[in-house]
C-alpha positions as CSV (number, residue, x, y, z in Angstrom):
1,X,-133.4,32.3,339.0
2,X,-134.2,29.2,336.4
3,X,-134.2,27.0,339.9
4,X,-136.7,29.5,341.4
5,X,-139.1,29.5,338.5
6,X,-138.7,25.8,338.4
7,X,-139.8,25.8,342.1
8,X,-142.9,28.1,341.3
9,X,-143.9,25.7,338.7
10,X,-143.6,22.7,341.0
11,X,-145.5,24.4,343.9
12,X,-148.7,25.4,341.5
13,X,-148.1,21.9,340.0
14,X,-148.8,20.7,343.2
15,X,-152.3,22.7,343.6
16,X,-150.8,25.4,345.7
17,X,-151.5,29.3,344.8
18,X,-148.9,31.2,344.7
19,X,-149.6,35.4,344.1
20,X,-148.5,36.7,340.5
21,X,-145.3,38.4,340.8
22,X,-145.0,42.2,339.1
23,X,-143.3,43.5,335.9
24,X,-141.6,46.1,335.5
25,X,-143.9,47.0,333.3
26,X,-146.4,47.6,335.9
27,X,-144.4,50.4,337.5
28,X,-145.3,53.6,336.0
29,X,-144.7,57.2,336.7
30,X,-145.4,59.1,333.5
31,X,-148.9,61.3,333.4
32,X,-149.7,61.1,329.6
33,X,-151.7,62.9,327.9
34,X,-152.8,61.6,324.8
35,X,-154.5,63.1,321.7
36,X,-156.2,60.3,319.4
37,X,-156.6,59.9,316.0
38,X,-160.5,59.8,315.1
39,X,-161.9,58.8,311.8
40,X,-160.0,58.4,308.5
41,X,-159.5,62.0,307.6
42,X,-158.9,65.5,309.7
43,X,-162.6,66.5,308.7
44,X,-164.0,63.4,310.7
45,X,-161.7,64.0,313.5
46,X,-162.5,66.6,316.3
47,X,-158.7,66.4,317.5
48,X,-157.8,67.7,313.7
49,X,-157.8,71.2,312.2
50,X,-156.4,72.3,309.7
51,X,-156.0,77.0,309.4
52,X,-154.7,78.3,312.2
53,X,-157.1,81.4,314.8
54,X,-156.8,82.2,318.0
55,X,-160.7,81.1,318.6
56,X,-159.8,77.2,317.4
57,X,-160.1,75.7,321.1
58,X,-157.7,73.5,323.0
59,X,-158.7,69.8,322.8
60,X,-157.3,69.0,325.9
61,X,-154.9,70.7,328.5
62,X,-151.4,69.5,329.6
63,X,-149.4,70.1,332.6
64,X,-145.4,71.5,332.2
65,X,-143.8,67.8,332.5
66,X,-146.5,66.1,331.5
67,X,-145.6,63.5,328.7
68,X,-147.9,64.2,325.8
69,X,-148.5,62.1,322.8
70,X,-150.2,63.3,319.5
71,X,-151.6,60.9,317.2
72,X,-150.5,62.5,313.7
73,X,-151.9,62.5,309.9
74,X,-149.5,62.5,307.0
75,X,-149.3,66.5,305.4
76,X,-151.6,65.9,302.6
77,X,-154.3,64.1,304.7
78,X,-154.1,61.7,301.7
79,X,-155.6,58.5,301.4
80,X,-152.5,57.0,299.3
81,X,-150.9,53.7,299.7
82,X,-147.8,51.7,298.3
83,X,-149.7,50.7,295.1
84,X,-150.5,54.6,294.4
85,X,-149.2,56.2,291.2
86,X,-148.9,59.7,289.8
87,X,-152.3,59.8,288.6
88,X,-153.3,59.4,292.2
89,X,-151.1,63.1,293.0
90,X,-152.6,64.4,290.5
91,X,-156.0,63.7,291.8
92,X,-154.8,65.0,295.6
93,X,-157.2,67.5,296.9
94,X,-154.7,70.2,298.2
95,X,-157.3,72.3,300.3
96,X,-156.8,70.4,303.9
97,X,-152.7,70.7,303.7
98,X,-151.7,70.1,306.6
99,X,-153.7,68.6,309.5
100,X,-152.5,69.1,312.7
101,X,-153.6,67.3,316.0
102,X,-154.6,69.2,319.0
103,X,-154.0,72.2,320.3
104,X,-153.3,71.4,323.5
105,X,-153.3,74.0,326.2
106,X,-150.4,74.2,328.6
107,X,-151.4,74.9,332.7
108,X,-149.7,78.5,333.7
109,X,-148.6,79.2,330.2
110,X,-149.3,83.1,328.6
111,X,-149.3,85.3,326.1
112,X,-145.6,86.4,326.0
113,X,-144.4,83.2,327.7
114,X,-142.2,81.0,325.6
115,X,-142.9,76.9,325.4
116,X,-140.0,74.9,325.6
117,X,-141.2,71.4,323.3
118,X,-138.4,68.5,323.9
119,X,-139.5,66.1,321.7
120,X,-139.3,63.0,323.5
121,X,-140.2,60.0,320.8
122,X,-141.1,59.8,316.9
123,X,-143.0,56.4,315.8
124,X,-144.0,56.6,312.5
125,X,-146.4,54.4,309.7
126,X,-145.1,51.5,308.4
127,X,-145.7,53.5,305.3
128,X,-144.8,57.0,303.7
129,X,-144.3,58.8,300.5
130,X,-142.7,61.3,298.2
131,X,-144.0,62.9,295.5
132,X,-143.3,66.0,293.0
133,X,-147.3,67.7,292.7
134,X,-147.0,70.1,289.6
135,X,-146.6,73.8,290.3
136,X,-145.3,73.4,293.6
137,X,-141.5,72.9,294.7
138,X,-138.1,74.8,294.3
139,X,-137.3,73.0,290.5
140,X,-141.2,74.0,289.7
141,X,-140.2,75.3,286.4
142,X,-138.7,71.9,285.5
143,X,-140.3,69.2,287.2
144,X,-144.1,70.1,285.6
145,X,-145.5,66.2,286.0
146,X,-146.7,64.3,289.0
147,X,-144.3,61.8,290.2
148,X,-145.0,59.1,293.4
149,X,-142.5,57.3,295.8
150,X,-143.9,55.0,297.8
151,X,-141.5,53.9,301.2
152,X,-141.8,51.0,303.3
153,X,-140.8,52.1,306.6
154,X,-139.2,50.5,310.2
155,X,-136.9,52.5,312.9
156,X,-133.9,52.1,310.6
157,X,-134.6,53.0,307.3
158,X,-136.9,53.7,304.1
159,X,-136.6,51.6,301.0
160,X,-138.6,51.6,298.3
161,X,-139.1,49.6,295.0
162,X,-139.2,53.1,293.3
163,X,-135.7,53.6,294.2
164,X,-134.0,50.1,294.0
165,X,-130.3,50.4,295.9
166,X,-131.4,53.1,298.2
167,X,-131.9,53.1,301.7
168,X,-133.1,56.2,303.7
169,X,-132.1,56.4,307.5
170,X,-134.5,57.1,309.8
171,X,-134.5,60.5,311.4
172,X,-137.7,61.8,311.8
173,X,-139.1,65.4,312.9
174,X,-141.7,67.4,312.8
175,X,-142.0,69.2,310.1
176,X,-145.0,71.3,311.5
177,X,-144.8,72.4,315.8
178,X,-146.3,75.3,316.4
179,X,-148.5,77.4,318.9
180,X,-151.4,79.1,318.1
181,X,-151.6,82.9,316.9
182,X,-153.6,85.4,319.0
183,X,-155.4,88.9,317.2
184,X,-152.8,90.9,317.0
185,X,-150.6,88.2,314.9
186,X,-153.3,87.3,312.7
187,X,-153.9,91.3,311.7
188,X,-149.7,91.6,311.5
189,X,-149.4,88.5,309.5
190,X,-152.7,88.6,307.3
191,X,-151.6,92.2,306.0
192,X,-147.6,91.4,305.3
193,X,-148.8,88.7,303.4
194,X,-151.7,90.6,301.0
195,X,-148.8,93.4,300.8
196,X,-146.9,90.9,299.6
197,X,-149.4,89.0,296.9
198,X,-150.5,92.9,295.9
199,X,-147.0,93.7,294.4
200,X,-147.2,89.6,292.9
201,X,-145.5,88.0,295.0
202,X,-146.5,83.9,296.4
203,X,-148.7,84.1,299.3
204,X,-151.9,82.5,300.2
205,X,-154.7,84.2,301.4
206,X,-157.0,82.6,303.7
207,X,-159.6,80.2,302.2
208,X,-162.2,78.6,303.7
209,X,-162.6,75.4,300.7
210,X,-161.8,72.5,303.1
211,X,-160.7,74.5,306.2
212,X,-161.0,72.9,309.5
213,X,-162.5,73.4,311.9
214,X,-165.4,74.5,309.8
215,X,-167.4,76.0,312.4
216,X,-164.5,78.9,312.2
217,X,-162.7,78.5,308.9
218,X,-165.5,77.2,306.8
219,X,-167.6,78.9,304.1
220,X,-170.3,79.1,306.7
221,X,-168.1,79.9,309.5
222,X,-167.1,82.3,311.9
223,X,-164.3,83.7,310.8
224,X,-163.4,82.4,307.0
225,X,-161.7,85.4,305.8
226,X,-159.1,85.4,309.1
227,X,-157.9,81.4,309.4
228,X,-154.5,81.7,308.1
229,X,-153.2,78.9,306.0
230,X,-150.4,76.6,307.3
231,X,-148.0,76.1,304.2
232,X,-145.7,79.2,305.4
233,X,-144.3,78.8,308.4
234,X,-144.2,82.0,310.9
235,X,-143.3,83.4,314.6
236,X,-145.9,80.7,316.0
237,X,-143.2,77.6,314.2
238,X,-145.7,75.9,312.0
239,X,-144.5,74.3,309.0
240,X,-141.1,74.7,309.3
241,X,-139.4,72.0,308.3
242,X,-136.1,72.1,309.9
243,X,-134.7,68.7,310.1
244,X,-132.4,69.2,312.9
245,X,-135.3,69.4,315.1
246,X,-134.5,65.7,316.1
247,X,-135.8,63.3,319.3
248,X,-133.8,64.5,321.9
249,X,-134.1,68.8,320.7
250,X,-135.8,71.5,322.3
251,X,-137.6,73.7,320.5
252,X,-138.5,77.1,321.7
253,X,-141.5,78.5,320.5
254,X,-143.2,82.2,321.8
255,X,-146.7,81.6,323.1
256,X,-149.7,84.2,321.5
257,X,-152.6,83.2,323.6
258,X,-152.7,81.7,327.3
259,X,-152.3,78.1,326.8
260,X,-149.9,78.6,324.2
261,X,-152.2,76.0,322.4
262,X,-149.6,73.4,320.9
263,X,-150.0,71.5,318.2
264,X,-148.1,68.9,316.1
265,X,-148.5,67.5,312.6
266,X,-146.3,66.6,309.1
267,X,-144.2,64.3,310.3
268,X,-140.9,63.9,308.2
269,X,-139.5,60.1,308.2
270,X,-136.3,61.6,306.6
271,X,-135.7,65.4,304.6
272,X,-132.8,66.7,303.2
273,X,-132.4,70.5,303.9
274,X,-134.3,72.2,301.9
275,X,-137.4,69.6,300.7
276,X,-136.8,70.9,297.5
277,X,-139.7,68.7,295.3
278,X,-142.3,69.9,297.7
279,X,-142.1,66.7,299.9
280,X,-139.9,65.0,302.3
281,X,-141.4,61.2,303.2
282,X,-144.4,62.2,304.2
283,X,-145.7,59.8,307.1
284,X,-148.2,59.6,309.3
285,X,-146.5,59.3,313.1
286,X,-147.2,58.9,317.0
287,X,-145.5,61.8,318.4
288,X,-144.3,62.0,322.4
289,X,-143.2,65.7,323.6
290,X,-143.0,67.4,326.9
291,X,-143.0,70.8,328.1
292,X,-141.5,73.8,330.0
293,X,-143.0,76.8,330.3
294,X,-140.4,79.6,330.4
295,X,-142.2,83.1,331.8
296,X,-142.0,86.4,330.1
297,X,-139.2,85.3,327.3
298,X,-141.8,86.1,324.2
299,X,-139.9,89.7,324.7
300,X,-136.6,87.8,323.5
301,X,-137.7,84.9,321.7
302,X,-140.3,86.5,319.3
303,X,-139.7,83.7,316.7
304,X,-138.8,79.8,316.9
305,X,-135.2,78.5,318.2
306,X,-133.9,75.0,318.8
307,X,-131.6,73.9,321.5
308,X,-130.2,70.3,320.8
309,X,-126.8,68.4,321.2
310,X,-125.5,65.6,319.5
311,X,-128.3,65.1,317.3
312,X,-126.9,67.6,314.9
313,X,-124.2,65.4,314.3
314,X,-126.1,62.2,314.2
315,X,-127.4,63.1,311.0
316,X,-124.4,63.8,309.5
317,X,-123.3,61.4,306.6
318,X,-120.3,59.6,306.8
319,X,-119.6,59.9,303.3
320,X,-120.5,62.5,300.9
321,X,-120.6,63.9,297.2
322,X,-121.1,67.8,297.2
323,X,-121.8,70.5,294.5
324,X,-121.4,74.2,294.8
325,X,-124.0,76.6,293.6
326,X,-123.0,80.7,292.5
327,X,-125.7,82.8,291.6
328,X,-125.5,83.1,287.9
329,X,-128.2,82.5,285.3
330,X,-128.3,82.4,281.6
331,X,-129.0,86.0,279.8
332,X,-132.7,86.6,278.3
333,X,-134.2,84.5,281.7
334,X,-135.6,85.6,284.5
335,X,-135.6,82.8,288.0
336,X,-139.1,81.9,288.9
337,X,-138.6,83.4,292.5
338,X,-137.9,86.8,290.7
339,X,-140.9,86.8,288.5
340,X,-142.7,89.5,290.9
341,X,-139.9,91.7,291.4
342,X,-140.8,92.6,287.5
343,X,-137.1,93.9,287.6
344,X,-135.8,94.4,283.7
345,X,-132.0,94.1,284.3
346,X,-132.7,91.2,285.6
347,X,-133.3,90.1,282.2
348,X,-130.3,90.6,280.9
349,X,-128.0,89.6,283.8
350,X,-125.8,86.4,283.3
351,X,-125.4,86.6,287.1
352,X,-127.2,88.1,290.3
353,X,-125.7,89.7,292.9
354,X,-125.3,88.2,296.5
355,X,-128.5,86.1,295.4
356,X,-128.2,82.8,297.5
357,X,-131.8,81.2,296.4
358,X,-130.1,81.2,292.3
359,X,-126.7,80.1,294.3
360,X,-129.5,77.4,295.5
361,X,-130.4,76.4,292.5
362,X,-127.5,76.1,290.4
363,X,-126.5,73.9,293.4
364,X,-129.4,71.7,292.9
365,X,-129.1,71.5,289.4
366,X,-125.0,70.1,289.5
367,X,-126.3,67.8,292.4
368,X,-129.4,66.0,290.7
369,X,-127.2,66.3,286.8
370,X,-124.3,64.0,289.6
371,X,-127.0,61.7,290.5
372,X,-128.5,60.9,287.2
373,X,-124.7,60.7,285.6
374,X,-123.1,58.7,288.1
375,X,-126.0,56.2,289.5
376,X,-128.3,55.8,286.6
377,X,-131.3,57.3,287.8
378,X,-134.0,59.1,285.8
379,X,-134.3,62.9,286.6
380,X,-137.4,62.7,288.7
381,X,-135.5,59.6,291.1
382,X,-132.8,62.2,291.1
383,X,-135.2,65.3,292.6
384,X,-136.9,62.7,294.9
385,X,-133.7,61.3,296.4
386,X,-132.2,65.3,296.7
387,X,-135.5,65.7,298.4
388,X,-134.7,63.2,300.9
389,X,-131.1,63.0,301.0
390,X,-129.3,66.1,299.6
391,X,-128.5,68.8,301.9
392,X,-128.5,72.9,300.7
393,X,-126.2,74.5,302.5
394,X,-124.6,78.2,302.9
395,X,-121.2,78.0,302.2
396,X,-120.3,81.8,302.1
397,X,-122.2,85.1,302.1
398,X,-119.5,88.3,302.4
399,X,-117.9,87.3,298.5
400,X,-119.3,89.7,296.9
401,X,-121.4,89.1,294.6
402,X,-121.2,85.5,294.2
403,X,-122.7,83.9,297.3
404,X,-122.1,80.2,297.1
405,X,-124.7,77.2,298.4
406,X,-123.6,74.0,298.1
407,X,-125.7,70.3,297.8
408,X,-124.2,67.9,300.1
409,X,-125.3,64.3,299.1
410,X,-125.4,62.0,301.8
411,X,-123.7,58.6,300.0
412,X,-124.5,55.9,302.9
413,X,-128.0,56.3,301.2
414,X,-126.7,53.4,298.6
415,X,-126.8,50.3,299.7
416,X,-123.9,49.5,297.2
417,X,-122.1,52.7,296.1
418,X,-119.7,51.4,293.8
419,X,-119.4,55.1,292.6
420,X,-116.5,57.4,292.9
């Protein structure tokens, strides 16, 4: 082949013209459909909303096959960058949490269809973040000021100079997939959740104060009072956060309006089960997925599943530091996730019974006590990394009452770990 080139080279040399030879690159076969990032925020971008209503129209229809890519914003729609600090959290306006691009309708799909999503490719921002936002995450009670971690990112790992000696692997996900709700849903799901808040209980009504699409969800729009906020995540997926929804999964998701109306957003560079400051690394991504539409399996499949191989696996660390979590608390407290239950033996209780969110906890509390102990870092490094890196996980739930969760660490996150 060099003498061949060689020979080209000679013949044009010679004032000959000789036709351009293809790539491979010009053989195609995909049809893509691709949803664009507009503007610098979701409220400048028509391919961006933010509350979910059956009314919030498809910005562009796919086929079952078709290869479609979804330009995606980081979960706080946030304007921070690697020289951000915790003044800038504190200043985060929470109200458009989280964007999501599309929806995208699916040809032949229905209401009581289910939508097959492989996710097909992850590329995500050269940068992303983590950061602990004051009343919000599962150690609320404790971690009460803003903290920032900003990560340089490539398609191997995370580092920061936040969190010198630690390297995050990449294995991004979605942390919100989802289809949109029809009527029904929204009545169902709007009244279990003010049942819920009535007895005090964390839920979050709808609110139009920086809802997108504002033609629906605003003050001024249609339907303000009935565009259901995406924090929880529900039947229609949302913001799950399930980090085993790797490339190479399918997730199966039950379809409430024709179309099925996908959407994509809050890309996760890396999570540890469970998220537990509020944040995984939060990035901005280009997200590839393709679709199956499988007929009359809503019946079935009323809520999300995942079918996936060795993925599950691939996440696995190869070396690990675990703590175990019972359910046992110290008398005269009550657990902030009890709170509304206004339950007064709680009070008095050293333990709970078969209570695997104090289980969770405790867990959480050995794990980030091992970090700080063992490789120097400050409590809020500690939360961040467990956010990232640490793993809650059921161990057992028939050992009555003690239910145990345990924190798996993942160790190949130090670049040296010297530590036993």
């Amino acid at each position: 082949m060099r003498h061949a080139r060689w020979g080209l080279a000679a013949l044009c040399a010679g004032g000959l013209v000789v036709p351009a030879l293809a790539d491979t690159t010009d053989v195609t076969w995909k049809t893509e459909v691709v949803i664009e990032k507009e503007g610098a925020f979701c409220s400048d971008d028509p391919n961006c909303f933010n509350r979910y209503h059956p009314e919030i129209p498809a910005v562009a229809t796919a086929s079952p096959g078709d290869f479609i890519v979804f330009e995606t914003r980081d979960a706080l729609d946030s304007d921070l960058t690697l020289d951000s600090n915790a003044d800038d959290v504190a200043a985060l306006d929470l109200s458009g949490v989280h964007p999501m691009t599309g929806p995208v309708a699916i040809e032949g799909a229905e209401r009581g269809d289910v939508l097959a999503v492989t996710i097909v490719d992850i590329e995500p921002d050269q940068f992303g973040y983590t950061v602990i936002v004051p009343g919000f995450g599962f150690l609320r009670d404790e971690f009460t000021e803003p903290y920032f971690v900003g990560w340089r990112q490539s398609r191997t790992h995370a580092v920061s100079d936040a969190m010198p000696g630690i390297a995050i692997p990449y294995e991004a996900f979605t942390g919100s997939i989802g289809t949109m709700p029809g009527e029904p849903e929204i009545d169902t799901w709007l009244k279990r959740e003010a049942d819920l808040a009535a007895v005090g209980g964390i839920a979050l009504p709808p609110d139009p104060t920086g809802a997108l699409p504002t033609a629906i969800c605003g003050n001024e729009g249609s339907h303000p009072d009935r565009c259901l906020r995406t924090v929880p995540p529900r039947e229609n997926g949302g913001n799950m956060d399930v980090q085993q929804m790797q490339v190479g999964t399918t997730i199966l998701i039950p379809c409430f309006v024709d179309g099925c109306n996908l959407f994509v957003g809050d890309v996760h560079y890396a999570q540890g089960d469970g998220e537990v400051s509020g944040t995984a690394i939060e990035t901005g991504a280009v997200v590839t997925v393709t679709t199956e539409v499988r007929k009359g399996l809503g019946s079935v499949i009323t809520s999300p599943q995942v079918e996936g191989g060795a993925q599950i696996k691939n996440i696995e660390p190869s070396k690990f530091h675990q703590t175990i979590g019972y359910p046992f608390k110290e008398a005269g407290t009550v657990p902030p996730y009890h709170t509304y239950l206004d339950s007064e033996p709680i009070v008095g209780l050293t333990q709970l019974s078969e209570d695997l969110t104090l289980a969770a906890r405790n867990a959480l509390v050995h794990m980030i006590d091992h970090i700080t102990r063992t490789y120097g870092l400050t409590r809020e490094q500690a939360y961040i990394l467990a956010s990232v890196a640490v793993d809650l996980r059921v161990g057992q739930v028939v050992d009555v009452p003690n239910y145990v969760i345990t924190a798996v660490l993942n160790k190949d996150v130090f670049v040296e770990d010297d530590a036993d």
